[in-house]
N, C-alpha and C positions, 0 to 999 in steps of 0.2 A: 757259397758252396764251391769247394775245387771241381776243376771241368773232368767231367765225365762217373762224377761222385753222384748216386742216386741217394733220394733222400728215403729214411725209414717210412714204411709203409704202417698203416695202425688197422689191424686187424680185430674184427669183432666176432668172438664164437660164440657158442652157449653148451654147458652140457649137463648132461643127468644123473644123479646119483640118489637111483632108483630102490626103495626098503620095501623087502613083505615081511609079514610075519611066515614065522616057521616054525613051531609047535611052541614052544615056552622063550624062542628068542625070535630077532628078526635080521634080518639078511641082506646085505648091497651088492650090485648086481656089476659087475667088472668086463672088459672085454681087453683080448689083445691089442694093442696097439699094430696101424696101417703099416707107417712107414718106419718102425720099430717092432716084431711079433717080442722081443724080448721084453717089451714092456707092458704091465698090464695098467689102465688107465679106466678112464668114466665115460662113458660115452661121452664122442663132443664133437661139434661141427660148427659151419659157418653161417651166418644169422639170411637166410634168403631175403630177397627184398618181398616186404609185406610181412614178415613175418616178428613177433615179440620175442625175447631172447626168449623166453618158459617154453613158447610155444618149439623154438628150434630146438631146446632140450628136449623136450617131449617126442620130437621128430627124429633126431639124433638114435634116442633109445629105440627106438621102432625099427629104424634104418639098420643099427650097426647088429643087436640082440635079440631083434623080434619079441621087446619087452613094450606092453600097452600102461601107460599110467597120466595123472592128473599129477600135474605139477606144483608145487607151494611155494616154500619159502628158498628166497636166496640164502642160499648156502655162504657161496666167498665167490672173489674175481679172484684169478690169477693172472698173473703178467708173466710172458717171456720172450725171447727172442728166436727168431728162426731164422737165421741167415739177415737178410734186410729189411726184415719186418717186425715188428713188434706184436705179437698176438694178445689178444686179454680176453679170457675165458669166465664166464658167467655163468656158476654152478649150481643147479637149482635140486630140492630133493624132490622126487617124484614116488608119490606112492602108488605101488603096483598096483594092477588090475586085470590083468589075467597077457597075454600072448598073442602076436599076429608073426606074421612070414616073414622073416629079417629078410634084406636088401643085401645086407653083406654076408661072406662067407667067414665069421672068425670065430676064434675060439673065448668063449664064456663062461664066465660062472658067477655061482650067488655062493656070499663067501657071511659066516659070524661078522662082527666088526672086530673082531680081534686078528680073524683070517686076513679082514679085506686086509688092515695095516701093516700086516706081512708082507702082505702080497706086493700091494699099487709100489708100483717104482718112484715115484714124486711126492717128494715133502707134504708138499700142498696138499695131495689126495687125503696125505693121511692125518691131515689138519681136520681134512675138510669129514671124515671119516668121526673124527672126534664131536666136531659139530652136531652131523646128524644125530649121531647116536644123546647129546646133550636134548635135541628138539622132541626126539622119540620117546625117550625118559618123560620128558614135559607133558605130552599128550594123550 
C-alpha cells in the first residue's frame, strides 16, 4: 500500500422497497434522497450491530417514510462507491401494513411501478422495480 494511501472501506446497508395495494393496482413507496434531495431512491441505511439486513430494511422504511411493514424476499444487492468506501446495499421487498411517525423530514411518495421507473434516479432501482413487480404478479 503507498504511504498515506487509506485502504477501501466495505460497507454493509439494507433497504426497502416497500408494495400496497391501491385499488386494481399496487404501489412502491420512494423517498427523497439525504445527501442528494434531487434524487429519489428506496429507503436505505446502515445494518446496526444486532440487527439482520430485513430487519434494518424494515427499520430504514419507518425511520426515513413512517412506512410499517413485514419484510420478504431479497429483492437484489447493489454495489457502489462513495469516495473510499465501497457501499453494498441489500434490497428487500416489504409489504405494507399501515403507518408510524417517520424520524426523518423528507419528501415521499407511493408511485404505479411504471411511475416509480420514472421516477428512481438509479439503474439498479429500476431493475429492482422490475423484480418486484415479476414477485407480485407471482403471489
Amino acid at each position: 500500500m503507498a504511504p498515506g494511501r487509506i485502504d477501501s472501506m466495505k460497507v454493509q446497508q439494507a433497504g426497502a422497497i416497500a408494495v400496497r395495494p391501491r385499488s386494481s393496482a399496487r404501489e412502491v413507496f420512494v423517498v427523497r434522497a439525504k445527501r442528494n434531495p434531487a434524487d429519489w431512491i428506496f429507503p436505505k441505511g446502515h445494518i446496526e450491530s444486532g440487527e439482520t439486513p430485513a430487519e434494518t430494511a424494515v427499520r430504514e422504511l419507518r425511520e426515513e417514510g413512517g412506512i410499517v411493514g413485514d419484510a420478504a424476499d431479497l429483492v437484489g444487492v447493489s454495489k457502489f462507491r462513495a469516495g473510499e468506501r465501497q457501499i453494498e446495499v441489500s434490497y428487500y421487498l416489504v409489504w405494507f401494513s399501515g403507518t408510524a411517525a417517520a424520524d426523518e423530514n423528507r419528501e415521499t411518495r407511493w408511485l404505479t411501478f411504471d411511475a416509480a421507473r420514472a421516477t428512481l434516479t438509479y439503474e439498479d432501482a429500476r431493475r429492482y422495480v422490475d423484480v418486484v413487480e415479476r414477485i407480485v404478479r407471482g403471489r
